[in-house]
N, C-alpha and C positions, 0 to 999 in steps of 0.2 A: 314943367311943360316939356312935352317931346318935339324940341327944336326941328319942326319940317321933315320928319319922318313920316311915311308911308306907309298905312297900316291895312291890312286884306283881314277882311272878315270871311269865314269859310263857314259859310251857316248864317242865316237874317232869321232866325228863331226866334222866342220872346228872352234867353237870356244874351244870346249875341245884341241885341236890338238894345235892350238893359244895359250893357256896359257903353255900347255907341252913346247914349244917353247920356249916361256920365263921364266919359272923356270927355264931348261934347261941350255938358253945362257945367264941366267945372273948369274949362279951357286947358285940360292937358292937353291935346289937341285944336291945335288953335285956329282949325280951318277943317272944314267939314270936307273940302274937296282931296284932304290929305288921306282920307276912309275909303276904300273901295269893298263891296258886300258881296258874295257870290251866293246867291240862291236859283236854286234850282224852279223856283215858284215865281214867274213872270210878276203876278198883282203883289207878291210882297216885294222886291223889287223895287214895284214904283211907290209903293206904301212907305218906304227907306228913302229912296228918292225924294219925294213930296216932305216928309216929315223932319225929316236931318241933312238936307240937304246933300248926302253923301252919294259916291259915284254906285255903281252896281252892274254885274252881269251875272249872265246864266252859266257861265264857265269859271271853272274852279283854276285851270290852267290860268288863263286872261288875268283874273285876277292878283295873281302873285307875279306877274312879272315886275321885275325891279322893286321889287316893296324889301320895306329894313324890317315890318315885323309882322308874321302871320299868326293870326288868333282862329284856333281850331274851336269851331260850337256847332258841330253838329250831333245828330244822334248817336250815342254807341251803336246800334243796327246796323247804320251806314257809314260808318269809320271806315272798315276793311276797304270800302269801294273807294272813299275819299283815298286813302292812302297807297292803293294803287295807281289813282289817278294822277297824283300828286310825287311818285319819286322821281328824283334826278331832277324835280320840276324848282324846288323853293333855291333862291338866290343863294350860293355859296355863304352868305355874312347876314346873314337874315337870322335872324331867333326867330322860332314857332313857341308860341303859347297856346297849350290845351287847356279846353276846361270839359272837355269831355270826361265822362262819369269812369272811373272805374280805367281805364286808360294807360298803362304805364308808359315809364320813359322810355326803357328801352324796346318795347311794341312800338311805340312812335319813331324813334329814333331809323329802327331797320325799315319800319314800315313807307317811311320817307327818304330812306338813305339819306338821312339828315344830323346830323352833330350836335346842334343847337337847340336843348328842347328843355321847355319849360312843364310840367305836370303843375296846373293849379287845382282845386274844389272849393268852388264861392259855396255860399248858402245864400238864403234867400232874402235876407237884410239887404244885398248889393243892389236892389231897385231903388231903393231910396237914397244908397250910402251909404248905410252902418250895419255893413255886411263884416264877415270873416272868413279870410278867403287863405289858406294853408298853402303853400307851396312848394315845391323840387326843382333843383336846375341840375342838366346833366351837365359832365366834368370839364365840357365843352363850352359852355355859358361862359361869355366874358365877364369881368367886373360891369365897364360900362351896359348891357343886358340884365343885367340882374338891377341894377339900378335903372332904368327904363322896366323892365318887371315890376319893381316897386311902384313906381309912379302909377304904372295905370292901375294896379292894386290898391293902390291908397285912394283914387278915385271913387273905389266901391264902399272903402273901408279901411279896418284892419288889415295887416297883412304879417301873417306871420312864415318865415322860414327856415325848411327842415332838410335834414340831410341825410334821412331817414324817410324813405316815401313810405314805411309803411303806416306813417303818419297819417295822410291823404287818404289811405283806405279807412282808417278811424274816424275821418273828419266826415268821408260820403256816407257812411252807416250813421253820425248824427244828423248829420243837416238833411238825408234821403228821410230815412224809416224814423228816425228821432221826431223831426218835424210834423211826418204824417200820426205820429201818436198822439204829439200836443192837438192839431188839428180833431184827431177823434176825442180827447178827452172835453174838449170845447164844444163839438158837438151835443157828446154826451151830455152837460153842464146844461145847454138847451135844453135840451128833449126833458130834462129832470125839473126843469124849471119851468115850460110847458105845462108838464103834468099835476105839477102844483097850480096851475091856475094864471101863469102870466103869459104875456103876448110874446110870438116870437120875432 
């Protein structure tokens, strides 16, 4: 359990929302009002609201004030602009945790003028739990952080760590483009079984 820390979600997307879910129901997180969500999209907002009970706004600043841990899930596209928004902004003792695609630490790190940064890559198991999620801490990560890292990583799943980020680049080229082949090969398995004569 993350003993009444204060966790800023920067992104309410379907994988930010995915991990809310499971800190949530597996009580690493033991109070939904300890979660605050910054989305730029008013109805998803109140959709996080209503559904997890957790706080929210439309400000990415508002959001991270006095929080101990910020979890980056937005799109690579709007990274650059998040992270201009965002330096000088996150708590001096705060860890930021990415699960932005493709990401590095030290892009993060300058891009936030920030110390403490985690690079993870979940795959897509983490909606249910029995995800595999790799990850980096830059040299600035405390023991205790890395252990809070853990925690909510193991909410997802497995959680393995590397001190080698080019790790994390291997891990998004399986769980991205690896995934989307298993998906086509299933397809295809239909369409062949279709054309044999069964229903699809």
């Amino acid at each position: 359990m993350l003993e009444d820390l204060q966790i800023a979600f920067i992104g309410g997307g379907t994988m930010g929302e995915m991990i809310i879910s499971r800190l949530l129901s597996t009580k690493i997180v033991p109070k939904a009002d300890l979660i605050i969500v910054s989305d730029p999209v008013s109805a998803r907002c109140l959709h996080l609201e209503r559904e997890y009970g957790v706080r929210t706004t439309t400000s990415n600043i508002e959001a991270v004030l006095g929080v101990s841990i910020v979890i980056l899930a937005v799109k690579p596209q709007i990274l650059a602009e998040v992270l201009g928004m965002l330096n000088d902004k996150i708590p001096p003792n705060a860890l930021v945790i990415s699960i932005v695609s493709g990401a590095s630490i030290s892009s993060l790190c300058q891009g936030l003028n920030h110390p403490a940064v985690v690079r993870t890559m979940p795959n897509i198991g983490v909606q249910v739990g029995h995800g595999t999620t790799v990850w980096s801490a830059s040299s600035s990560v405390t023991e205790i952080q890395r252990r809070n890292t853990q925690i909510i990583l193991q909410a997802l799943g497995k959680e393995f760590a590397t001190q080698n980020e080019h790790y994390l680049d291997m891990a998004t080229a399986l769980s991205s483009a690896g995934t989307g082949f298993v998906f086509l090969y299933i397809e295809a398995m239909i369409d062949a079984g279709v054309q044999m004569g069964l229903t699809r």
